[in-house]
C-alpha beads as a LAMMPS data file, in Angstrom:
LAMMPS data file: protein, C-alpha beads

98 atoms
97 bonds

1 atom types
1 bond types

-500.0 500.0 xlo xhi
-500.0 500.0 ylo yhi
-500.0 500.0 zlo zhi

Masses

1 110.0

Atoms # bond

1 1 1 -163.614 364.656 -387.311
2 1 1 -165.315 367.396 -385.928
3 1 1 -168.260 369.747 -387.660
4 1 1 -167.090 373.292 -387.179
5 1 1 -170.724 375.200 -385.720
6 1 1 -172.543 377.145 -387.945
7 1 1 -172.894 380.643 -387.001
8 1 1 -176.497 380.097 -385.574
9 1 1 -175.056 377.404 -383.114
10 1 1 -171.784 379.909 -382.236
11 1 1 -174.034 382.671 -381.427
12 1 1 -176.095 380.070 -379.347
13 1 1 -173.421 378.826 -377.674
14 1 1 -171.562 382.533 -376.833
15 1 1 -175.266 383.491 -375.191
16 1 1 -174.868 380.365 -373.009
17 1 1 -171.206 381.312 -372.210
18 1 1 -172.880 384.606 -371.336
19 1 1 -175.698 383.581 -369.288
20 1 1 -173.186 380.979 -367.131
21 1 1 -170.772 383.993 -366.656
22 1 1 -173.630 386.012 -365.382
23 1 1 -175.073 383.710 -362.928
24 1 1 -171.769 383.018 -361.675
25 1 1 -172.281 386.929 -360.437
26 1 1 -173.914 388.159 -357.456
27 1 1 -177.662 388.665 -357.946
28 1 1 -177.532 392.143 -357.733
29 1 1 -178.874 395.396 -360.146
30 1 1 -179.168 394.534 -363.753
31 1 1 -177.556 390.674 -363.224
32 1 1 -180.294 388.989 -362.753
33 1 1 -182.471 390.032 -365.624
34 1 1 -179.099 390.018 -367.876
35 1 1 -179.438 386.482 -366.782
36 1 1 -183.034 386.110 -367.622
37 1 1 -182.495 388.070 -370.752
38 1 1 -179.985 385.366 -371.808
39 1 1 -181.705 382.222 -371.469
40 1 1 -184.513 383.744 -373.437
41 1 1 -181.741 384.776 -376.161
42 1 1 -180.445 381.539 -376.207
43 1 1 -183.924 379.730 -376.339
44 1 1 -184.936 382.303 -379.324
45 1 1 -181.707 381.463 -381.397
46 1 1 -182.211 377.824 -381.212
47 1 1 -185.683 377.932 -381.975
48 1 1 -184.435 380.689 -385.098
49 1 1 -187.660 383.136 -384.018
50 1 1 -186.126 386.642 -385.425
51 1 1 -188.012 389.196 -383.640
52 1 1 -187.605 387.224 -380.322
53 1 1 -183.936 387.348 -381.434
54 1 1 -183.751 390.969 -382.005
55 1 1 -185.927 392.242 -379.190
56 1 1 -183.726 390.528 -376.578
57 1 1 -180.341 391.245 -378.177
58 1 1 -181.541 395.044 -378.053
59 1 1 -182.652 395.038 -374.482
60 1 1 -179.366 392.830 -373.315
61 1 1 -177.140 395.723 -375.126
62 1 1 -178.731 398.471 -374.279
63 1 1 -178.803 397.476 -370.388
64 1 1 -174.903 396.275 -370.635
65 1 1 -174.181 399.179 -371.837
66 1 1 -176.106 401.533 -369.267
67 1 1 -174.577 399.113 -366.609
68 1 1 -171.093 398.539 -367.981
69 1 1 -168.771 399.568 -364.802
70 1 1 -171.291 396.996 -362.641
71 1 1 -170.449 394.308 -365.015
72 1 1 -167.610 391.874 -365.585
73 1 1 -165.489 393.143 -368.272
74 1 1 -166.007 390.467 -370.329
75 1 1 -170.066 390.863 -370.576
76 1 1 -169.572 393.684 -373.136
77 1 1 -167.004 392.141 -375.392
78 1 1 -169.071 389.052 -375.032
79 1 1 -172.360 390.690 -376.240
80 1 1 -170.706 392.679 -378.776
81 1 1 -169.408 388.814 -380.364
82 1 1 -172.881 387.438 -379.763
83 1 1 -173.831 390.537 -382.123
84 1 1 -171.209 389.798 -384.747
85 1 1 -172.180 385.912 -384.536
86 1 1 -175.636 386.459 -384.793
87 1 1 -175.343 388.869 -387.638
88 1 1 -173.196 386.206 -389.295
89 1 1 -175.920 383.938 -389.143
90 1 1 -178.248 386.457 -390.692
91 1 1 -179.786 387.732 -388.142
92 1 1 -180.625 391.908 -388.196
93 1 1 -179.165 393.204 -385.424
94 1 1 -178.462 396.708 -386.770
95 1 1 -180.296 398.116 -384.292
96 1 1 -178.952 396.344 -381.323
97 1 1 -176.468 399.579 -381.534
98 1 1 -178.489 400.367 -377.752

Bonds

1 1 1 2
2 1 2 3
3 1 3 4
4 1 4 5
5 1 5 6
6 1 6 7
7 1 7 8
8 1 8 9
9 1 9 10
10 1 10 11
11 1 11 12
12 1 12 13
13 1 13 14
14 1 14 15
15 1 15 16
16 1 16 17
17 1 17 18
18 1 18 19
19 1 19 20
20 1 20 21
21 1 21 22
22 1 22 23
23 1 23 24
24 1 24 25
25 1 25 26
26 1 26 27
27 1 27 28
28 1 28 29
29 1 29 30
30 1 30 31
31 1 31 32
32 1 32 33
33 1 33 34
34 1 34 35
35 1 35 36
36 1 36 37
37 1 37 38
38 1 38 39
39 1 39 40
40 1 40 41
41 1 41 42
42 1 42 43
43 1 43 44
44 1 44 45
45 1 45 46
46 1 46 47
47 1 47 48
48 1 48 49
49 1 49 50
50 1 50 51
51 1 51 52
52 1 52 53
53 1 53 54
54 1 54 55
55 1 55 56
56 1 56 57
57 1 57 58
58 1 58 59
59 1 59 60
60 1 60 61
61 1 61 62
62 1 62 63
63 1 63 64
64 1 64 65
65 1 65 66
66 1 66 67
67 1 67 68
68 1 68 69
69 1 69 70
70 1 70 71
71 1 71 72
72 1 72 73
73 1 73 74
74 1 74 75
75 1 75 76
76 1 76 77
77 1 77 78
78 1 78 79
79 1 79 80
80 1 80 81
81 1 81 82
82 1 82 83
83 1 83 84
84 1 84 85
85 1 85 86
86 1 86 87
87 1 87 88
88 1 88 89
89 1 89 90
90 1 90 91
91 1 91 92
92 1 92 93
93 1 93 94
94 1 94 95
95 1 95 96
96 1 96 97
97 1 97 98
């Protein structure tokens, strides 16, 4: 039987999703601190440090939104589950809206 993740561990595991499709991308503009940004996310959800949390998930929105046509279309819909995941988890992210 398998243990369905707890939000927490969903929103951990959509930042890693995240951060693997955006180092699969050519280093160039915003990608490679996206990519930074990410791994720190991830780290900060695991280790459950809120303002980490929130600072990153508000600079990684606000940045894939500025850069949105340079992106995969999947990094916005992506972010905007990590929100919904991590809000789940009870995490504020109200004002992630970047």
């Amino acid at each position: 039987m398998t243990a369905t993740p707890t939000p927490r561990e969903t929103a951990a595991q959509e930042v890693a999703r995240l951060s693997t499709l955006l180092s699969q991308q050519p280093p160039l503009g915003v990608v490679p601190e996206l990519v930074e940004l990410a791994g720190h996310l991830e780290r900060a959800v695991r280790a459950f440090h809120m303002e980490a949390i929130r600072f990153r998930a508000y600079t990684m929105s606000r940045l894939i939104k500025q850069h949105a046509a340079d992106l995969p279309a999947e990094v916005p819909v992506l972010m905007e589950g990590i929100t919904t995941a991590l809000e789940n988890a009870g995490f504020q992210t109200k004002s992630v809206s970047a």
